[in-house]
N, C-alpha and C positions, 0 to 999 in steps of 0.2 A: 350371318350369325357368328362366326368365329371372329370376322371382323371387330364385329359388337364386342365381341366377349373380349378382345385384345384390350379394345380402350379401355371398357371396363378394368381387365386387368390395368393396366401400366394408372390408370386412376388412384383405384388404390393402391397400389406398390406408392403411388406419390405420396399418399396420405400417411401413412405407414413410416415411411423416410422421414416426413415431416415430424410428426408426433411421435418416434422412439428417442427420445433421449441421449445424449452425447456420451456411452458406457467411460465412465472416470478411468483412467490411468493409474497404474499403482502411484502412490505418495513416494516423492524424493525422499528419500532416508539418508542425513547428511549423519554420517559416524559423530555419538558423541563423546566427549574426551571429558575425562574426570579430573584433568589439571584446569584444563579450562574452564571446567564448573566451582572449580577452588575460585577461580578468576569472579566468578559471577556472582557467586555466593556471597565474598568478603563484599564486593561492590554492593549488592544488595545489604547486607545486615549494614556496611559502616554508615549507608545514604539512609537508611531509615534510622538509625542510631543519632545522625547528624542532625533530622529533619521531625525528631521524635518533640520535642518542645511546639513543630506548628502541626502535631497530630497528622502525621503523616502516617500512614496504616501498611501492613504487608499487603493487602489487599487494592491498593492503589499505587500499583507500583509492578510493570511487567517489562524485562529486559529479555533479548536473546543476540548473543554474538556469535558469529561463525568465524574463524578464523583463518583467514584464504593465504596465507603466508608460503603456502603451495597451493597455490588455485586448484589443482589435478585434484586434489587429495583435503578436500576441506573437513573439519570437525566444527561443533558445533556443543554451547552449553547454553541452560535460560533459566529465568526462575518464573513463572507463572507465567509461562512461552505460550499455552496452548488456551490461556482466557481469551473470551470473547468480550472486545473491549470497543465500545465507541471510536472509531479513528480520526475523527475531524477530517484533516485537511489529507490526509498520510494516503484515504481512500485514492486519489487522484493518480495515484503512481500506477493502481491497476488499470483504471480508467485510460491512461496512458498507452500502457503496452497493448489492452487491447485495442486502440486504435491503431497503433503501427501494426498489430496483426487482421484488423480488417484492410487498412492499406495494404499490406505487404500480399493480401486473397486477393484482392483487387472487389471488395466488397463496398467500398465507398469509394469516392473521387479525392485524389488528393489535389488539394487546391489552395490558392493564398488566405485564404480564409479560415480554413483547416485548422495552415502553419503558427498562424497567427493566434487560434485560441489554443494551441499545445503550450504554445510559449508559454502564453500568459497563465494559464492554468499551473505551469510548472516554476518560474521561475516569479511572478507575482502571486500566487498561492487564488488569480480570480476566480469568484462562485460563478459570476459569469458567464465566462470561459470556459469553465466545469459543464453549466449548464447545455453549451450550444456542444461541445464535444457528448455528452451523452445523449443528447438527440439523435446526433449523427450516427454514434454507432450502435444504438438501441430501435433507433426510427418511431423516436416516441417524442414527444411533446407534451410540455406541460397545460393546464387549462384547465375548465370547467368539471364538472364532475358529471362520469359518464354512465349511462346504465351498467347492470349489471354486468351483461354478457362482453357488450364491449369494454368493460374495467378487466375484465379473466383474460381478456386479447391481450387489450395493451400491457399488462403487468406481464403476461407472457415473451411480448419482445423487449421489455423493460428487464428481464431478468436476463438477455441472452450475455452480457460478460457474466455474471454468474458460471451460467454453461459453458463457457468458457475456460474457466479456472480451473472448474469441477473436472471436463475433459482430460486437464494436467495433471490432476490429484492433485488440488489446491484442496482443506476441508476446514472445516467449522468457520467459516467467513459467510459476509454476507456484503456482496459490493451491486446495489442495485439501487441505489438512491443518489441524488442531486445533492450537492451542496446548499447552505445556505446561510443567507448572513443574520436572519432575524428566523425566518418562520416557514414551511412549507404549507400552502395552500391547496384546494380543488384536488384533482387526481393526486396530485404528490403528499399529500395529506392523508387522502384514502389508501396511497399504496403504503404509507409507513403503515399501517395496523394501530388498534390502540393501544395505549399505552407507548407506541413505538415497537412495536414486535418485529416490526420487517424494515429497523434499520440498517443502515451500514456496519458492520461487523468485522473488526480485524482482530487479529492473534498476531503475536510480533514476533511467532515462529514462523508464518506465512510472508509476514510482510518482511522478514527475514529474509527469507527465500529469495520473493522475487526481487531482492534489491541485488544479492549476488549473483544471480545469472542476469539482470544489465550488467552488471559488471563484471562479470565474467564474457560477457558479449556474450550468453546463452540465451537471451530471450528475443525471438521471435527470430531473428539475422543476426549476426554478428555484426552489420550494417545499420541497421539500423538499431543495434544496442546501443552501438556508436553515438548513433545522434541523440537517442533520449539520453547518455552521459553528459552530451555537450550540453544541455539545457539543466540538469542536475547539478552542474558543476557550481562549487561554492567558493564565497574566497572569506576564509576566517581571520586574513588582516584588513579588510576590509574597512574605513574609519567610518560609522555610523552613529547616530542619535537612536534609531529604533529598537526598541529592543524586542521586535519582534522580527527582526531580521531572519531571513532563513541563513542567512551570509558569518551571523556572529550570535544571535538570539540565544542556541539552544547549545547543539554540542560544541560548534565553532566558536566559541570562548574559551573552551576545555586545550584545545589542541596547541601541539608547541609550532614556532617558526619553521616555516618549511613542508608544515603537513597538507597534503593534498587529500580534497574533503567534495565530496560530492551526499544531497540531502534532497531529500521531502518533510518538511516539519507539518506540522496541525496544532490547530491550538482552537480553543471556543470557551466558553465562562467557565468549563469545569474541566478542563481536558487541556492538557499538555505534551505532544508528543513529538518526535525525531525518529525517522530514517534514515542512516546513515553508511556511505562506506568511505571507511578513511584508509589514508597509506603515508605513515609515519614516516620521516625524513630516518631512521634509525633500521626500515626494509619490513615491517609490518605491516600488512595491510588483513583489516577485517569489516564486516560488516557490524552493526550497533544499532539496536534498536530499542526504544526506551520508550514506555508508552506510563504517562500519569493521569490518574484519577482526582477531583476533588479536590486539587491543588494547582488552577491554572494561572492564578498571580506569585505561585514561589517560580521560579525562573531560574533559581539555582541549582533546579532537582536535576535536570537530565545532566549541566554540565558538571556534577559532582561524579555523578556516576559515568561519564567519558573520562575524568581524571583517573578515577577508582580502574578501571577497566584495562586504561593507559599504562598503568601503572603494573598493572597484574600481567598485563598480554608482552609487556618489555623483557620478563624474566622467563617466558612463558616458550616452552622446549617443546 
């Protein structure tokens, strides 16, 4: 009978473990600085000032820049930092870290195959790629459309980077959806909600965030921040025809001679955006993130507001 009653017990103790929830971590609170916000602010009114003739709106238009100029001791300003905004491609950077943090648990196998779609996911921007890495670290698959009971499962391991983030004090995001180049189908259809309720969701006060501690080598190892820099790394003299380059496309046209530039861009019919942390040949380095709405053929929005920025963050004490 006691016996009994052990397994009993340690059963549910399992279930329990299972089903409580990952309690969130208080939210990083990066100090923010009201010179810097001067910085954001000018940038924001003169790029909507500039861009006011193709109806360009306040409202389609969200910046946040940290300024790591002392890495120890960062500040931070935004202007519509904490909207929740479609990210396109920009999703993939979470997608990213947390695979290095199920690698780094030892909860997946790292393998050629692996290495192979990080790559391509990061530095060819593949849906592809996107696709087989959220298999991997979600243990879900796309397909047919499933009962009920079994759609609550799978959206349940379908959300674990969610839980993830959330863990960190990551908040008003939502990263649990698959890229795509036309259309999502069967399950991935059913888990966006209608309308789209349960898509991908970034703030560019988050996606802020985690681009500085890669670059800070805060996230996940200092080891392996290392290596997601090396696949981030951009070259903005780079001579191309595309002008969807992640290399010169977006902020990397904005940048002078010399400036070292590491990115994740997104882009899709309506959506425009850059991930960015640069370090000026002049000893500045900041993070930059610039997320547009509504306007995914003007191509000169983000790199107006890296000049606007550049300009501001030079004088900037």
């Amino acid at each position: 009978m006691i016996r009994h009653t052990s397994k009993l017990f340690a059963a549910c103790l399992a279930v329990f473990i299972y089903v409580t929830p990952i309690q969130p971590q208080t939210p990083v609170k990066i100090p923010a600085s009201q010179t810097l916000q001067v910085v954001v602010d000018e940038a924001a009114r003169s790029t909507l000032a500039k861009f006011a003739e193709k109806k360009l709106e306040g409202n389609q238009l969200a910046i946040t820049l940290i300024n790591l100029r002392d890495p120890a001791h960062p500040t931070m300003a935004s202007y519509r930092g904490n909207e929740r905004i479609y990210p396109a491609s920009v999703v993939k950077l979470f997608f990213f870290v947390a695979a290095h943090r199920w690698l780094e648990d030892k909860k997946i196998e790292d393998t050629a195959e692996l290495r192979r779609a990080l790559k391509d996911m990061i530095i060819d921007s593949s849906n592809e790629a996107t696709h087989y890495i959220v298999d991997v670290v979600t243990h879900t698959t796309s397909g047919y459309e499933l009962p009920a009971q079994e759609m609550k499962e799978w959206q349940h391991k379908r959300d674990a980077v969610n839980r993830y983030f959330s863990s960190l004090g990551y908040t008003n995001i939502n990263v649990n959806q698959k890229t795509h180049c036309e259309d999502a189908y069967g399950r991935e259809r059913v888990s966006r909600e209608p309308n789209g309720a349960n898509r991908n969701k970034l703030t560019t006060d988050a996606t802020a965030r985690l681009m500085m501690e890669v670059a800070t080598l805060k996230a996940v190892t200092p080891d392996r921040s290392a290596q997601m820099m090396g696949l981030l790394k951009r070259d903005p003299s780079r001579k191309t025809s595309d002008t969807d380059s992640q290399d010169t496309g977006f902020s990397g046209s904005a940048l002078p001679p010399g400036t070292k530039y590491w990115a994740k861009a997104g882009w899709t019919s309506t959506t425009r955006h850059d991930a960015t942390y640069i370090e000026l040949p002049s000893g500045e380095k900041f993070v930059l993130v610039v997320f547009t709405e509504g306007h995914a053929n003007e191509r000169e929005i983000i790199p107006t507001v890296a000049r606007l920025v550049i300009d501001g963050i030079k004088n900037f004490k």
